[in-house]
PyMOL commands that place a pseudoatom at each C-alpha (Angstrom):
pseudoatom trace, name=CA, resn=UNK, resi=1, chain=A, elem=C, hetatm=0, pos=[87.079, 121.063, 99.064]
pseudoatom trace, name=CA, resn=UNK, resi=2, chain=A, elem=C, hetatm=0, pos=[90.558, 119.993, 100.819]
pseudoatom trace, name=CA, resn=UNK, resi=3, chain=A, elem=C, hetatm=0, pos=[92.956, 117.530, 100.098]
pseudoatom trace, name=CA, resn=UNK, resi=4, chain=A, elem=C, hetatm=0, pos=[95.771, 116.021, 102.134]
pseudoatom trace, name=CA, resn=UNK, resi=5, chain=A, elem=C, hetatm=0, pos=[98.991, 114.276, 102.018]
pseudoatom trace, name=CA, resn=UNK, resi=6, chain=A, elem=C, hetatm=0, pos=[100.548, 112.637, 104.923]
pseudoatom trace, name=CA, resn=UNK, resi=7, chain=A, elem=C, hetatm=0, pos=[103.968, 111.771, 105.184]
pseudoatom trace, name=CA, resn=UNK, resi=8, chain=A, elem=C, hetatm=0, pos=[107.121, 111.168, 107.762]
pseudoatom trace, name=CA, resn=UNK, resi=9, chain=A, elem=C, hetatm=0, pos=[106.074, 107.568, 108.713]
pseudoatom trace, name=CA, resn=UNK, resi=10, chain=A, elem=C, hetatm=0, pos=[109.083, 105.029, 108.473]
pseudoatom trace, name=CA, resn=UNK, resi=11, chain=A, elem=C, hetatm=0, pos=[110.548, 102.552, 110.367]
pseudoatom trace, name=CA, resn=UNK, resi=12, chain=A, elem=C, hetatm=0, pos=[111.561, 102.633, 114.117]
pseudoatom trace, name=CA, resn=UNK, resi=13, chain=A, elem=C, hetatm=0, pos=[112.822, 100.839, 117.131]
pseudoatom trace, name=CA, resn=UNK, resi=14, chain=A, elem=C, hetatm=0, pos=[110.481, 100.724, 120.124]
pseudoatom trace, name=CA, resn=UNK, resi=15, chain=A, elem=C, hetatm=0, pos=[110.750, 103.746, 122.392]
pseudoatom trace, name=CA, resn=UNK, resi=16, chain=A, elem=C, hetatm=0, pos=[111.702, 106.043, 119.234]
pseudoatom trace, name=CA, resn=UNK, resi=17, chain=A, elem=C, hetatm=0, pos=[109.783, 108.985, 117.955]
pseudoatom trace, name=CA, resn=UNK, resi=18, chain=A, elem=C, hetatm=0, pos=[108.434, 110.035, 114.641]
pseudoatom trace, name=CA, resn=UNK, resi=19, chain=A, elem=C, hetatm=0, pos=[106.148, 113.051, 113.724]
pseudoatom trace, name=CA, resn=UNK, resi=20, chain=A, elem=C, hetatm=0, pos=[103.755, 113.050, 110.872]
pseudoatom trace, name=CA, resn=UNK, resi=21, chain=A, elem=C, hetatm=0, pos=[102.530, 115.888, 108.466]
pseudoatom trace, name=CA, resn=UNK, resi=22, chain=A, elem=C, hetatm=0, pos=[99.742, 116.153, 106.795]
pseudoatom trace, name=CA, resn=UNK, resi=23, chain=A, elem=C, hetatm=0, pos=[99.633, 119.001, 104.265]
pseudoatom trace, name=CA, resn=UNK, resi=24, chain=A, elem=C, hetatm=0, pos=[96.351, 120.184, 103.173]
pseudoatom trace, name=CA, resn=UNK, resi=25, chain=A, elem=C, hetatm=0, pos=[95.399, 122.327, 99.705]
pseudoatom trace, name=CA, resn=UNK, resi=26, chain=A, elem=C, hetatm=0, pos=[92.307, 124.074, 99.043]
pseudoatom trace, name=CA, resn=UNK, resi=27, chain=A, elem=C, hetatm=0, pos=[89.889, 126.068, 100.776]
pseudoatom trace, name=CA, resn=UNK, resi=28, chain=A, elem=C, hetatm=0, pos=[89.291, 126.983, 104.161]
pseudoatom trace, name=CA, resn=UNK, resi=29, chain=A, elem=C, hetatm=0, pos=[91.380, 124.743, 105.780]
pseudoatom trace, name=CA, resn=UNK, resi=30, chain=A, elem=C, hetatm=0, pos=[91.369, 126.607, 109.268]
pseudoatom trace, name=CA, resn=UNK, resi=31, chain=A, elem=C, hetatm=0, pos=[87.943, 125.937, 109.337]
pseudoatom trace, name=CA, resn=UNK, resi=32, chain=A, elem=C, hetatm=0, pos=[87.583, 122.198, 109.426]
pseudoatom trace, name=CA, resn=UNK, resi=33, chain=A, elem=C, hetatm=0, pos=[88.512, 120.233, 112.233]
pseudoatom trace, name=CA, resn=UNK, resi=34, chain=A, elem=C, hetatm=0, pos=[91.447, 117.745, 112.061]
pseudoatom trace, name=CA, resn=UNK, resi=35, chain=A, elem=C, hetatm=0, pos=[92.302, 114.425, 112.937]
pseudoatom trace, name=CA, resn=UNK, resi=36, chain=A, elem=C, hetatm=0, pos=[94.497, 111.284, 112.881]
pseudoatom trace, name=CA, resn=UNK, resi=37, chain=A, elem=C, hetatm=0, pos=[93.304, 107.767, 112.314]
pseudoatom trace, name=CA, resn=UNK, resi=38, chain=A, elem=C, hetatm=0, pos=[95.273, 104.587, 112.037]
pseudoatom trace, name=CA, resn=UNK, resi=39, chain=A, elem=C, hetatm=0, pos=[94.636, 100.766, 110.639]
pseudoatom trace, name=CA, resn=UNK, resi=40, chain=A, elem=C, hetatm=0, pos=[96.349, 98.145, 111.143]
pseudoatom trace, name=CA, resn=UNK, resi=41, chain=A, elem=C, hetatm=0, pos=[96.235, 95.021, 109.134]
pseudoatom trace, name=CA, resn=UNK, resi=42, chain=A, elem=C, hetatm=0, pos=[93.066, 93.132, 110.020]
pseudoatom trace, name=CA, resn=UNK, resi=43, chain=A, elem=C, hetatm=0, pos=[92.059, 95.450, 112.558]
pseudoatom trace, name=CA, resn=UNK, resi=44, chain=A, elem=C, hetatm=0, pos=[89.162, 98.791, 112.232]
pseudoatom trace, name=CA, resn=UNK, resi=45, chain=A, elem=C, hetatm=0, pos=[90.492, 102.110, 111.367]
pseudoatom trace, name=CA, resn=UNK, resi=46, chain=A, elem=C, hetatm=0, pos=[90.497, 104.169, 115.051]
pseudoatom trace, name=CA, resn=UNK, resi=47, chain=A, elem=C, hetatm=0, pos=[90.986, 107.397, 115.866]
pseudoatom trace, name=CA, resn=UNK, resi=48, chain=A, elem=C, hetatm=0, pos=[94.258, 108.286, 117.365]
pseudoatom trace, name=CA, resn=UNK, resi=49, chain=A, elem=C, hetatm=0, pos=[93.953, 111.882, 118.102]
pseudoatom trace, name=CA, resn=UNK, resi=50, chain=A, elem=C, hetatm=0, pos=[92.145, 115.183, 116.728]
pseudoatom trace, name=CA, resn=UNK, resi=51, chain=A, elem=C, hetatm=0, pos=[92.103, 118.729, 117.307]
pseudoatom trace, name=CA, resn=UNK, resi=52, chain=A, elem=C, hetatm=0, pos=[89.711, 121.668, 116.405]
pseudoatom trace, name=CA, resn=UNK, resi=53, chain=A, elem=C, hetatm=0, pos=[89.902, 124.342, 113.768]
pseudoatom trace, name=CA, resn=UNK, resi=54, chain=A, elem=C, hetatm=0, pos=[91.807, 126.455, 116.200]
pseudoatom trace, name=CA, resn=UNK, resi=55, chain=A, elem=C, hetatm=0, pos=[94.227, 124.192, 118.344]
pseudoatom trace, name=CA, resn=UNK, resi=56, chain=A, elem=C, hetatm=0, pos=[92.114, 124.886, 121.421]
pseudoatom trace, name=CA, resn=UNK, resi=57, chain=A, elem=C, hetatm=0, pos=[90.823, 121.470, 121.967]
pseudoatom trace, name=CA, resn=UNK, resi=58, chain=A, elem=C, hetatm=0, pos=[92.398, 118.139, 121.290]
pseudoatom trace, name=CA, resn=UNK, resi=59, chain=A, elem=C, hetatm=0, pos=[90.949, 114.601, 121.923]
pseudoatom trace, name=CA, resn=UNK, resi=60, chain=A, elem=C, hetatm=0, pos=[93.762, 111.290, 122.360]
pseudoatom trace, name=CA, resn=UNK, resi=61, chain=A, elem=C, hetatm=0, pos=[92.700, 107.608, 122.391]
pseudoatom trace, name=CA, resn=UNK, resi=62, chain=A, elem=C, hetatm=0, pos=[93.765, 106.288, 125.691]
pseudoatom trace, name=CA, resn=UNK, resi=63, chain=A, elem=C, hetatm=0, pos=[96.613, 103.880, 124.160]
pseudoatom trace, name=CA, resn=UNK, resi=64, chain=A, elem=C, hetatm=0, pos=[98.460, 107.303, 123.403]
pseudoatom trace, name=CA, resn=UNK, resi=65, chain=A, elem=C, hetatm=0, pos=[97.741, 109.942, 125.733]
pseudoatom trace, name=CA, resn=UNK, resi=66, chain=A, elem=C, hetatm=0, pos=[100.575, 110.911, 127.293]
pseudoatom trace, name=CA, resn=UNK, resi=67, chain=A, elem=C, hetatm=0, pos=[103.018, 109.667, 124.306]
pseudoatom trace, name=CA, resn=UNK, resi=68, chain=A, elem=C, hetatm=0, pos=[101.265, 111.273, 121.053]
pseudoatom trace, name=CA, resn=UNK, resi=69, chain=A, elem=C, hetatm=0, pos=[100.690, 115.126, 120.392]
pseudoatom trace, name=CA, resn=UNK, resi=70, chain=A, elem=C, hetatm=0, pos=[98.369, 116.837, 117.826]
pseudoatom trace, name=CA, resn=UNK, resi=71, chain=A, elem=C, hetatm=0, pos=[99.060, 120.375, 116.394]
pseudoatom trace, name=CA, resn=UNK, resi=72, chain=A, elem=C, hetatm=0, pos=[98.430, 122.019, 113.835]
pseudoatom trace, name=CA, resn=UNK, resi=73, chain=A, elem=C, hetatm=0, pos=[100.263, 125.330, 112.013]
pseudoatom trace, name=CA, resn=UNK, resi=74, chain=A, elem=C, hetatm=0, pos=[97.221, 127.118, 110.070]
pseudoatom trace, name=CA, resn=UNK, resi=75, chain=A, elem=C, hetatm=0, pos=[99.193, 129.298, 108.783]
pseudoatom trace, name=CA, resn=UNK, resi=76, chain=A, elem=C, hetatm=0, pos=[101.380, 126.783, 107.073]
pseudoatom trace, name=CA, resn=UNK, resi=77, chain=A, elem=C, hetatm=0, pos=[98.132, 124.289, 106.194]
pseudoatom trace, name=CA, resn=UNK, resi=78, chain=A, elem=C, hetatm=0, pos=[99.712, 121.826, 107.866]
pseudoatom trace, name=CA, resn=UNK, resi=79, chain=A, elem=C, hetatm=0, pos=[98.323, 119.137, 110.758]
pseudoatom trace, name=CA, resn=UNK, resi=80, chain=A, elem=C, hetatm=0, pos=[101.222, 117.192, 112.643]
pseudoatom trace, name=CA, resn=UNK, resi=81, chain=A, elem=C, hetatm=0, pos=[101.199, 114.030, 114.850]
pseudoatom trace, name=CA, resn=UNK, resi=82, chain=A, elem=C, hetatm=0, pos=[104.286, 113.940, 117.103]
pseudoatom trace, name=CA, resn=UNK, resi=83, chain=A, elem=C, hetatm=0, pos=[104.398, 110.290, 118.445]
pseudoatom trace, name=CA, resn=UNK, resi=84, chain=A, elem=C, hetatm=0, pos=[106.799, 109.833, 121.282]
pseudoatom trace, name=CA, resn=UNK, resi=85, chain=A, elem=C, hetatm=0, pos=[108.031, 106.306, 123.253]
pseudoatom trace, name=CA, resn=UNK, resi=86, chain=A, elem=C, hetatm=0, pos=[106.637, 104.363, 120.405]
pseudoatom trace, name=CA, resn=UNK, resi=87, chain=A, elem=C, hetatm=0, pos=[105.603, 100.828, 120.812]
pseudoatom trace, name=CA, resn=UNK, resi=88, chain=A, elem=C, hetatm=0, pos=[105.033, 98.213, 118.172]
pseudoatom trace, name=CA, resn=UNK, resi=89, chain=A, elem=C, hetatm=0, pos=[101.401, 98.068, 118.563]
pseudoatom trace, name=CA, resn=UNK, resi=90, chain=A, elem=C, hetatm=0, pos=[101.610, 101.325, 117.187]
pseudoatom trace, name=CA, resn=UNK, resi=91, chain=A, elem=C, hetatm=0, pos=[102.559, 99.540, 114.038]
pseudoatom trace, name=CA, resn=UNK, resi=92, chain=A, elem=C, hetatm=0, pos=[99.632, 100.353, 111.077]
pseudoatom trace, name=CA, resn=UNK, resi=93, chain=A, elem=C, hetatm=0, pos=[99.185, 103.294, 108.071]
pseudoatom trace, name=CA, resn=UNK, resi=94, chain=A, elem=C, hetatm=0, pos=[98.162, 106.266, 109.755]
pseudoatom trace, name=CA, resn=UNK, resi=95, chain=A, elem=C, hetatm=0, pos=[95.375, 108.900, 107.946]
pseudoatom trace, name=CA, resn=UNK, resi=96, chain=A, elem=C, hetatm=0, pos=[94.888, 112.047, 108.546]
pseudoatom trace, name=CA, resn=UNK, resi=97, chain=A, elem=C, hetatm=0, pos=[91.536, 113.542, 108.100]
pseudoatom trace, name=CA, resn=UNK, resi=98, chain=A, elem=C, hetatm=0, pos=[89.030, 116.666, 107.881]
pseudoatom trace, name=CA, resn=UNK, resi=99, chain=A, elem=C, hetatm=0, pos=[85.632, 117.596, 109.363]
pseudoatom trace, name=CA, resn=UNK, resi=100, chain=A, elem=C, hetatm=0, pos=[83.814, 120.763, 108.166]
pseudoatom trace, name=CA, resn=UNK, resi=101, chain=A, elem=C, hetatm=0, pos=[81.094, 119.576, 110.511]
pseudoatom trace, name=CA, resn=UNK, resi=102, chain=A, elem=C, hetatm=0, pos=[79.418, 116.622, 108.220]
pseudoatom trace, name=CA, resn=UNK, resi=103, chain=A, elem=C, hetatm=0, pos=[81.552, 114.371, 109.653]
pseudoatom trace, name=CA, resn=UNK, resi=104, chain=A, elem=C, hetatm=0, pos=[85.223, 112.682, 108.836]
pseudoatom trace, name=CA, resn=UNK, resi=105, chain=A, elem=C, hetatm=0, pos=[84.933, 112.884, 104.741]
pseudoatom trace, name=CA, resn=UNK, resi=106, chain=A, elem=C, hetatm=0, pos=[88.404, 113.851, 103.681]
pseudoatom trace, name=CA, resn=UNK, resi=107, chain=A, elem=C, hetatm=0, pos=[91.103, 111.695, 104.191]
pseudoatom trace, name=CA, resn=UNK, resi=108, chain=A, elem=C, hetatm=0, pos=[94.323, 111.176, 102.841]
pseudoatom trace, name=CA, resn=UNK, resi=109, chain=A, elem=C, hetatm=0, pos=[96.255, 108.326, 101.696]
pseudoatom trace, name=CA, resn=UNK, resi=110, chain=A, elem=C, hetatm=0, pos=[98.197, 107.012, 104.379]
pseudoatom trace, name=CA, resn=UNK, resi=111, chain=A, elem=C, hetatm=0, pos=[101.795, 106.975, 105.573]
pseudoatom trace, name=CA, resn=UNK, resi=112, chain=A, elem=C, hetatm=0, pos=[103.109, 103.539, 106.941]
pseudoatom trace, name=CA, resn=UNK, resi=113, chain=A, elem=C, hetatm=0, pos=[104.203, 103.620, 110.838]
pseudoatom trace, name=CA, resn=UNK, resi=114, chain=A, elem=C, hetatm=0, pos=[106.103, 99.989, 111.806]
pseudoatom trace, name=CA, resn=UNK, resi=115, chain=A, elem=C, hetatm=0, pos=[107.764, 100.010, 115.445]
pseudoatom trace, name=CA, resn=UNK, resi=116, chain=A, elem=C, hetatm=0, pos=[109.945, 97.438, 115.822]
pseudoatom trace, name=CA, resn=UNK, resi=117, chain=A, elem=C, hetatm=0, pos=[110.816, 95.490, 118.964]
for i in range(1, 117): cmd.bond("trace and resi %d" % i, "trace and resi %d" % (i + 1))
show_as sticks, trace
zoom trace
C-alpha cells in the first residue's frame, strides 16, 4: 500500500546534527501514522519517535526528547527526523515506518547513523 525510502544518515562528530527523510509512494499516505525506529548492532529495534497522520501528536523515547524532532510535510509525502546534539549511542540504522492502524507493517530499508566521539 506505501513504500518508503529513508535517507540523510552519514557520519558525524558528537554534538552534530543530521535530519532524515523518509519518502513515501503510494496511497493514502496522510492517513497512516508515522514513525522512526532504530537498531543497533546486537541490540532490539526501538522506537525513537512517531507522529500521527496529521502532525498533531508526536511521541519521543526518553534518550531523545529534547534533542530529536519528528515532522512530517503531507503534502510533499515526506516524514523527517531532525536529530540535534547527537551522541554516539545514537550510533545504529534508523527505519522509518507506517501504521494504517494494524500496527507498524511498512518499513523501509534503513539509513546508517554513526556518531563519533
Amino acid at each position: 500500500q506505501v513504500q518508503l525510502v529513508e535517507s540523510g544518515g552519514g557520519l558525524v562528530q558528537a554534538g552534530g546534527s543530521l535530519r532524515l527523510s523518509c519518502a513515501a509512494s503510494g496511497r493514502t499516505f496522510s492517513s497512516y501514522a508515522m514513525g522512526w525506529f532504530r537498531q543497533a548492532p546486537g541490540k532490539e529495534r526501538d522506537i525513537v519517535a512517531a507522529i500521527n497522520w496529521n502532525g498533531g501528536s508526536t511521541y519521543y523515547a526518553d534518550s531523545v526528547k529534547g534533542r530529536f524532532t519528528i515532522s512530517r510535510d503531507n503534502a510533499k509525502n515526506t516524514v523527517y527526523l531532525q536529530m540535534n546534539s547527537l551522541k554516539p549511542e545514537d550510533t545504529a540504522v534508523y527505519y522509518c515506518a507506517a501504521d494504517n492502524t494494524t500496527g507498524w507493517n511498512t518499513w523501509g530499508q534503513g539509513t546508517q547513523v554513526t556518531v563519533s566521539s
